[in-house]
Structure formats: structure tokens, C-alpha cells
C-alpha positions, 0 to 999 in steps of 0.5 A: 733434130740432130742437134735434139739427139745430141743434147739428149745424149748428154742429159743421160750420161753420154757425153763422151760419145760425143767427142769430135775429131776436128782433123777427121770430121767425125765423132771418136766414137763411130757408136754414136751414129749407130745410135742416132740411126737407131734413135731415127728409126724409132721415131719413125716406129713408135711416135715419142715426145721429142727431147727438150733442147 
């Protein structure tokens, strides 16, 4: 599902959050995991269609 997530930020623009620190294993842009928790959670609350992969 993560992998969805992810490929769902891209198709809106949001490539740049999405920039991995190999050396830190982690994304740049600690935002990104906000989203995901928040993306999570609305999953959970409001059924959606899942995005294409």
C-alpha cells in the first residue's frame, strides 16, 4: 500500500517529497510520513478507491 501511496504522490506533483537519504534511511522531507499517517488514517474513516499503480 505504500508503495500505491507513493506512486499517488508523484501523479500530484509531489515528487520532491519523496527524495531518499540512502546514508539515513529516510525521506528528506520527514513531511511525507505525515502524509502517509494521514493518507492511513483516511483509508480507515472514509473508504476511497485505491490509486492506480
Amino acid at each position: 500500500m505504500r508503495q500505491a501511496f507513493e506512486n499517488w504522490q508523484r501523479s500530484i506533483g509531489n515528487d520532491d517529497r519523496l527524495q531518499f537519504d540512502e546514508a539515513e534511511q529516510q525521506y528528506e522531507d520527514i513531511s511525507i510520513d505525515y502524509a502517509w499517517q494521514g493518507w492511513q488514517a483516511a483509508q480507515q474513516t472514509v473508504p476511497t478507491p485505491q490509486p492506480q499503480e
